[in-house]
C-alpha positions as a printed NumPy array, in Angstrom:
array([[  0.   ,   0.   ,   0.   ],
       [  0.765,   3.497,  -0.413],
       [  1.436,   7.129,   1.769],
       [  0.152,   9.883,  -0.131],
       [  0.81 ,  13.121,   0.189],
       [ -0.951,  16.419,  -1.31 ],
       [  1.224,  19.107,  -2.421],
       [ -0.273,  23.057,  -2.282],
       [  0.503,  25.504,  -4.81 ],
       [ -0.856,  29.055,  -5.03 ],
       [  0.066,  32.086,  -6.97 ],
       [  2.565,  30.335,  -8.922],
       [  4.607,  29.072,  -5.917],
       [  4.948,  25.93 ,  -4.056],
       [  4.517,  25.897,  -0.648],
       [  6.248,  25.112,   1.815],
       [  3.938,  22.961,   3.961],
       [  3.865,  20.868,   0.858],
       [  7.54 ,  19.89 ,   1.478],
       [  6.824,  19.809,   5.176],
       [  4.107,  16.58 ,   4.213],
       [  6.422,  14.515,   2.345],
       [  9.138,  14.58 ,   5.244],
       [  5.922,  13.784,   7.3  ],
       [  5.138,  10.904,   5.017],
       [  8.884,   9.226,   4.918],
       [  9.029,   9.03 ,   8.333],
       [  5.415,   7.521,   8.624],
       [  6.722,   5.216,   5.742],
       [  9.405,   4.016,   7.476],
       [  7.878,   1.613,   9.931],
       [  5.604,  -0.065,   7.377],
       [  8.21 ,   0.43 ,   3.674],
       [  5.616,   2.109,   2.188],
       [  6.227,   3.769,  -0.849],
       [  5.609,   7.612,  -0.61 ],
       [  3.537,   9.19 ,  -3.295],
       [  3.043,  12.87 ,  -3.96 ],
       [  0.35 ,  14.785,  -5.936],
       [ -0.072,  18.142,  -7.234],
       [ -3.413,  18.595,  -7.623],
       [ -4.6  ,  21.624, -10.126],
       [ -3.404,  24.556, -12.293],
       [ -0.118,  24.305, -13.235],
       [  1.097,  20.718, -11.057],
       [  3.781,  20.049, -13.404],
       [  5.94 ,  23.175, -13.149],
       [  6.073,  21.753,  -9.343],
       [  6.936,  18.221, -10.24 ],
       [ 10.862,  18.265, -10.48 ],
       [ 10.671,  20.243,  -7.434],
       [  8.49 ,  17.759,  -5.506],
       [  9.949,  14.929,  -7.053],
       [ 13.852,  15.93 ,  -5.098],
       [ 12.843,  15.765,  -1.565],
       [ 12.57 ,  11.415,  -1.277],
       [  9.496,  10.293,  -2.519],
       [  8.878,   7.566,  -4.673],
       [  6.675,   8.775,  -7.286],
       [  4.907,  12.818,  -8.213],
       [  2.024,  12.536,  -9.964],
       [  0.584,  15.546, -11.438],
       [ -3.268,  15.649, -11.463],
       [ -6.122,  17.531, -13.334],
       [ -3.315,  19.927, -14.241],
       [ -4.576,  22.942, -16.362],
       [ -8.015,  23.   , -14.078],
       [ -8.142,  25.553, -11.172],
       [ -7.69 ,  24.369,  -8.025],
       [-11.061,  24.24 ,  -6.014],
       [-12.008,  21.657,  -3.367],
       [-14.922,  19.829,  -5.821],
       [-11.782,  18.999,  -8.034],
       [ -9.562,  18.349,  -5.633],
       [-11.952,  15.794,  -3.986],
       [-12.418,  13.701,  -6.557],
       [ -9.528,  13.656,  -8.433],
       [ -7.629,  12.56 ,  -5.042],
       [-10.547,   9.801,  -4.51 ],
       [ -9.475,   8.548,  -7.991],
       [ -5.938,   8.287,  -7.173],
       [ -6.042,   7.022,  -3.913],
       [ -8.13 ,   3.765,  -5.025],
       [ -5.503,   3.706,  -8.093],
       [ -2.659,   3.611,  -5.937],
       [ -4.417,   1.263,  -2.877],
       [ -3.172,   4.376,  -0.728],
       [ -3.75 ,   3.607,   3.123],
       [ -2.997,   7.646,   4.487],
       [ -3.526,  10.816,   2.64 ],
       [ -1.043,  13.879,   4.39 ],
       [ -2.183,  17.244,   3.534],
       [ -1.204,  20.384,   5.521],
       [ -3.663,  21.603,   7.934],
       [ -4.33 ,  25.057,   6.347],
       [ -7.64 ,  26.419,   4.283],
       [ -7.027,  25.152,   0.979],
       [ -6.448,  21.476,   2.939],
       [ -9.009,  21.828,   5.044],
       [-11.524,  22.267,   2.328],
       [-10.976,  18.918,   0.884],
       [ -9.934,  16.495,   3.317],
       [-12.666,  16.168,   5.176],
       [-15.056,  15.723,   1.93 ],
       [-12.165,  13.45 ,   0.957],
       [-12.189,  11.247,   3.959],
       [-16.29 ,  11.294,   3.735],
       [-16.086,   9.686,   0.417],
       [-13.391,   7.164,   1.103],
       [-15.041,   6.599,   4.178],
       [-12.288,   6.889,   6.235],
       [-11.554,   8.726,   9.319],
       [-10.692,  12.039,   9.63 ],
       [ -7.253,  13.477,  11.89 ],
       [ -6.588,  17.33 ,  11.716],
       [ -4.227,  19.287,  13.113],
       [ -1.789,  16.247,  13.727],
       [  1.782,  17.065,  15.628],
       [  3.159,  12.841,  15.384],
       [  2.703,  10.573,  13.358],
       [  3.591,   6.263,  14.407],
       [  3.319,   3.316,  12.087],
       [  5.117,   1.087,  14.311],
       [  1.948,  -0.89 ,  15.519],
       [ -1.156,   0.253,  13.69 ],
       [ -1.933,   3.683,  12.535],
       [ -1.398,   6.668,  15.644],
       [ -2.324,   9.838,  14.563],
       [ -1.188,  12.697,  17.785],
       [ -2.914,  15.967,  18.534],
       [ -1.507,  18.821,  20.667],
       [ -3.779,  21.003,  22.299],
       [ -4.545,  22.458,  26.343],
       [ -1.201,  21.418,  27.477],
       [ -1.975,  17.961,  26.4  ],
       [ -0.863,  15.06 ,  24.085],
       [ -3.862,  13.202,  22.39 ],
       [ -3.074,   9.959,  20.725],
       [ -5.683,   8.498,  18.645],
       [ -5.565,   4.814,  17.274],
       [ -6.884,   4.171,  13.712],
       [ -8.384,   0.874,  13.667],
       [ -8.431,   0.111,  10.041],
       [ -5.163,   1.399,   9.485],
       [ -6.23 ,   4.466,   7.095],
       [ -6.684,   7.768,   7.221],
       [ -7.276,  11.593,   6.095],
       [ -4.295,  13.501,   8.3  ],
       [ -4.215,  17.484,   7.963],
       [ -0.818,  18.401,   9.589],
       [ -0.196,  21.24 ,  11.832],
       [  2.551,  23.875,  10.086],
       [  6.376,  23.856,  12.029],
       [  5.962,  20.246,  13.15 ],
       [  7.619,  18.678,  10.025],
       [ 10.234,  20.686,   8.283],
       [ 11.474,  20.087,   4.139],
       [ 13.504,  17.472,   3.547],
       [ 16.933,  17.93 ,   1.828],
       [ 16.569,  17.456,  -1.846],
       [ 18.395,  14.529,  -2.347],
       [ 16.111,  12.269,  -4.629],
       [ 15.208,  12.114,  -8.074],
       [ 11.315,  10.559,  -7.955],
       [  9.355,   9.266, -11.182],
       [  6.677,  12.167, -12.277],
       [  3.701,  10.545, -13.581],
       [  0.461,  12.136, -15.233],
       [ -3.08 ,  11.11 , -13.346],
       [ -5.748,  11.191, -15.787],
       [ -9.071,  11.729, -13.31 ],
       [-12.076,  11.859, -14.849],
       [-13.75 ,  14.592, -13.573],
       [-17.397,  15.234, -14.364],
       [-18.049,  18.666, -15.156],
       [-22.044,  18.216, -14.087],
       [-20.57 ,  17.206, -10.652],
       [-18.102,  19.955,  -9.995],
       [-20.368,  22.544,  -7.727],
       [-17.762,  25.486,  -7.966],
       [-15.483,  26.439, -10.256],
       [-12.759,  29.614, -10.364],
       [-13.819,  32.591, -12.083],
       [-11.494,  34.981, -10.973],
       [ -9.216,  35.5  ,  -8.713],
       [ -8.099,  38.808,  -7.114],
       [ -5.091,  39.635,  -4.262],
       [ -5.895,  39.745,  -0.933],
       [ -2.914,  40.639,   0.544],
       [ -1.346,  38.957,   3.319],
       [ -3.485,  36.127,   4.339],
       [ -1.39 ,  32.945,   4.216],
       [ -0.542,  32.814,   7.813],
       [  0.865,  29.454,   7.91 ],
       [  3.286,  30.538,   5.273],
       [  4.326,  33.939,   6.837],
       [  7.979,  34.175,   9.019],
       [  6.869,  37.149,  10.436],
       [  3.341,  37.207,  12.292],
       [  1.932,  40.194,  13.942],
       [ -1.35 ,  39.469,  16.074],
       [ -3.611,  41.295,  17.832],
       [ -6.216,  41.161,  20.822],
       [ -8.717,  42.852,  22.429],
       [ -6.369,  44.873,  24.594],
       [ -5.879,  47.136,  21.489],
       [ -9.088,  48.707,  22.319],
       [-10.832,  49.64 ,  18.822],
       [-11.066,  48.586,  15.122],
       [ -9.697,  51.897,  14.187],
       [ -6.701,  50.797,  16.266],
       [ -6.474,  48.347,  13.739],
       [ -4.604,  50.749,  11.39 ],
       [ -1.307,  51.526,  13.449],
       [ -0.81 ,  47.534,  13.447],
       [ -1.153,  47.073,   9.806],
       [  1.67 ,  50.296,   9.66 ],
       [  3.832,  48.091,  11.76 ],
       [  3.173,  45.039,   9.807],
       [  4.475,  46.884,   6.659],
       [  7.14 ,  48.264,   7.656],
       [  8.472,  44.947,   9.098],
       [  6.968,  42.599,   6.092],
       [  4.603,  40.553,   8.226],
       [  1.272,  39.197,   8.148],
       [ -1.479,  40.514,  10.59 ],
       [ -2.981,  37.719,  12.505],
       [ -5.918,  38.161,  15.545],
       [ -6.732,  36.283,  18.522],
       [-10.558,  35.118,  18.981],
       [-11.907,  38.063,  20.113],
       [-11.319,  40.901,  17.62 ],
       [-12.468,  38.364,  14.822],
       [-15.828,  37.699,  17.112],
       [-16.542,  41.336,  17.607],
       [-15.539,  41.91 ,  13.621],
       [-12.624,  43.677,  13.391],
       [-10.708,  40.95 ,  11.168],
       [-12.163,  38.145,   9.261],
       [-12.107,  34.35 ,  10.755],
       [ -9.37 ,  33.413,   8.431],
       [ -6.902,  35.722,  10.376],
       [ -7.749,  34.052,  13.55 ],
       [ -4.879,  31.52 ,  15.427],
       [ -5.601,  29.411,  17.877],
       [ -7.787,  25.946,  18.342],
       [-10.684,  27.314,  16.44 ],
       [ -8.243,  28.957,  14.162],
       [ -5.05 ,  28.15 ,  12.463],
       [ -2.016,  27.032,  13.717],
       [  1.567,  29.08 ,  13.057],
       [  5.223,  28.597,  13.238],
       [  6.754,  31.657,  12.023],
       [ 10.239,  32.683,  13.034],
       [  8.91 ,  35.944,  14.752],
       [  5.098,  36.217,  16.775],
       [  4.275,  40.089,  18.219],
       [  1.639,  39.628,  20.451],
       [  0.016,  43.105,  20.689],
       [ -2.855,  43.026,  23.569],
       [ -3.381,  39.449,  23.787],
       [ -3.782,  38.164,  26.981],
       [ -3.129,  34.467,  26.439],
       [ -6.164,  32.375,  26.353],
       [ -4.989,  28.487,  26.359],
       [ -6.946,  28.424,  22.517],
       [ -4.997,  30.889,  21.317],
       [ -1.547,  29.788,  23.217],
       [ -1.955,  26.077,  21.117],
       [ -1.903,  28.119,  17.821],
       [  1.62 ,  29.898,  18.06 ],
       [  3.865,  28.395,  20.968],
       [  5.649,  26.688,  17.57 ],
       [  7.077,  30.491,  16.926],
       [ 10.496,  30.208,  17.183],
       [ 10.567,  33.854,  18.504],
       [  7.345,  35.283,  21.153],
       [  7.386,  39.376,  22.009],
       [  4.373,  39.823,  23.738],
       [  2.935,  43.679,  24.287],
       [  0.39 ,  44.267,  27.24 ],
       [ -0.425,  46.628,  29.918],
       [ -1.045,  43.632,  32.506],
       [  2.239,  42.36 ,  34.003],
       [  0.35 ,  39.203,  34.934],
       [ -1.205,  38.239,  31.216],
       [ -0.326,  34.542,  30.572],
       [  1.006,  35.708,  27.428],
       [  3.602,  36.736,  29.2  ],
       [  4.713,  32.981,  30.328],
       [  5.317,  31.913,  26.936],
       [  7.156,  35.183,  25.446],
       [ 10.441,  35.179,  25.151],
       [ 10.667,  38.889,  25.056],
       [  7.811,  41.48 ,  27.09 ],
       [  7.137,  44.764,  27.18 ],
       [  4.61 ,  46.141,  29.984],
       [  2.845,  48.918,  28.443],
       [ -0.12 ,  50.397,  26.477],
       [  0.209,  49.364,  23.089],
       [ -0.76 ,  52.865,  21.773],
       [  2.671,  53.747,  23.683],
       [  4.606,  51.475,  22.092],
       [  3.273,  50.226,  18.534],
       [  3.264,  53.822,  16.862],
       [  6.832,  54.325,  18.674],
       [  7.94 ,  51.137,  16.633],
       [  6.174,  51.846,  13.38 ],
       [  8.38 ,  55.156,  13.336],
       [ 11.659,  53.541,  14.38 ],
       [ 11.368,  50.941,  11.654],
       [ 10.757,  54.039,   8.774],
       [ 13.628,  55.701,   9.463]])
């Protein structure tokens, strides 16, 4: 049987967490001697191929390339390949785009569903891990196959040391079942928070939505993406896809600036991954403040603008 892992590709680029999944599937492949297949699902696949096909795996296939990428497509052009290939786990990362499809994915394989996985064991059966309120959850797949979204910064790219057969899939998709297609698309700006090195989130502590413009300033100047904890996205100030934590996304980025966040264990199990945490808040005793590696005790109003004008000079 087979490992399969889904590669994402947006705007022309590969990403990262694409890389992240095969190194995810060799090591799950390792117990068992699996082979490890990759697909590129979408658009372009085969400009990614060579790219995908370095990092170890056994085979690339390139599927329903030249069609944009939208979860109908995805979902049952992967259903196609995984009963081709008698795959037993399907890796994708555990951002929007994956989200989308895996679980209608799963639903028609009739498999089980893991998100947000942190470990991965083949060693005796199928155990999936989840991370989450200071505990370890370890959850036993009975029939030994899976759907597995995995959480960004627990896997890193391999080094690109193999040279992997690329193979066109030919899925026959049916146009009358394909619910939505692409018809446009438009930039957004700075929304790919599991991609971003540099992540700049906010709480309520910053006191309005118009506050929201000073923090956007800041994330300019120092090329980062603006990220919220639960409550400015439930009172409307950002949208939901901004939002880390449990109910959110989960980052890794080299650099996290917590501004007015106080440290809720949800959002804490989105970002303690960063490899860097400065935390801004007026309370001395905010949890946040436990997990930073850098704090500042103050008013953000005292302190953002003060940055924003340090970094423009």
């Amino acid at each position: 049987m087979t490992v399969l892992t889904v590669a994402e590709h947006r705007g022309g680029r590969l990403r990262e967490v694409s890389r992240a999944a095969q190194t995810a599937g060799l090591e799950l492949a390792e117990a068992t001697d699996d082979p490890v297949h990759t697909a590129a699902v979408g658009g372009d696949a085969e400009r990614f191929a060579e790219q995908l096909a370095r990092d170890g795996v056994d085979v690339v296939h390139t599927v329903a390339e030249g069609e944009a990428f939208t979860h109908d497509i995805a979902t049952r052009a992967l259903t196609q390949l995984v009963g081709a290939l008698d795959a037993r786990v399907v890796l994708a990362p555990n951002s929007a785009t994956g989200l989308a499809y895996a679980p209608a994915l799963a639903a028609r394989l009739d498999w089980p569903i893991v998100t947000d996985a942190v470990e991965l064991d083949a060693a005796d059966g199928l155990t999936v891990a989840r991370e989450g309120d200071g505990t370890v959850t370890r959850f036993a797949v009975d029939s030994g196959r899976a759907v597995v979204t995995l959480r960004p910064g627990e896997w890193r790219p391999a080094e690109a040391t193999g040279d992997a057969e690329i193979r066109s899939f030919a899925a026959d998709i049916d146009d009358g079942a394909v619910r939505s297609r692409v018809t446009g698309s438009e930039t957004l700006g700075d929304r790919d928070l599991t991609e971003a090195d540099v992540v700049v989130a906010v709480g309520r502590g910053i006191g309005a939505e118009a506050n929201l413009d000073v923090v956007f300033d800041l994330a300019e100047a120092i090329d980062a993406t603006v990220a919220a904890a639960s409550p400015p996205v439930k009172l409307g100030w950002l949208p939901a896809e901004r939002q880390v934590g449990q109910s959110g996304v989960t980052v890794a980025p080299d650099v996290y600036l917590a501004i007015g966040i106080s440290g809720a264990t949800q959002h804490l199990a989105g970002m303690r991954e960063s490899d860097t945490t400065v935390a801004i808040n007026s309370d001395p005793t905010a949890p946040i403040f436990d997990v930073a590696d850098y704090g500042i005790v103050a008013d953000f109003a005292d302190v953002v603008p003060a940055l924003v004008a340090a970094f423009d000079s």
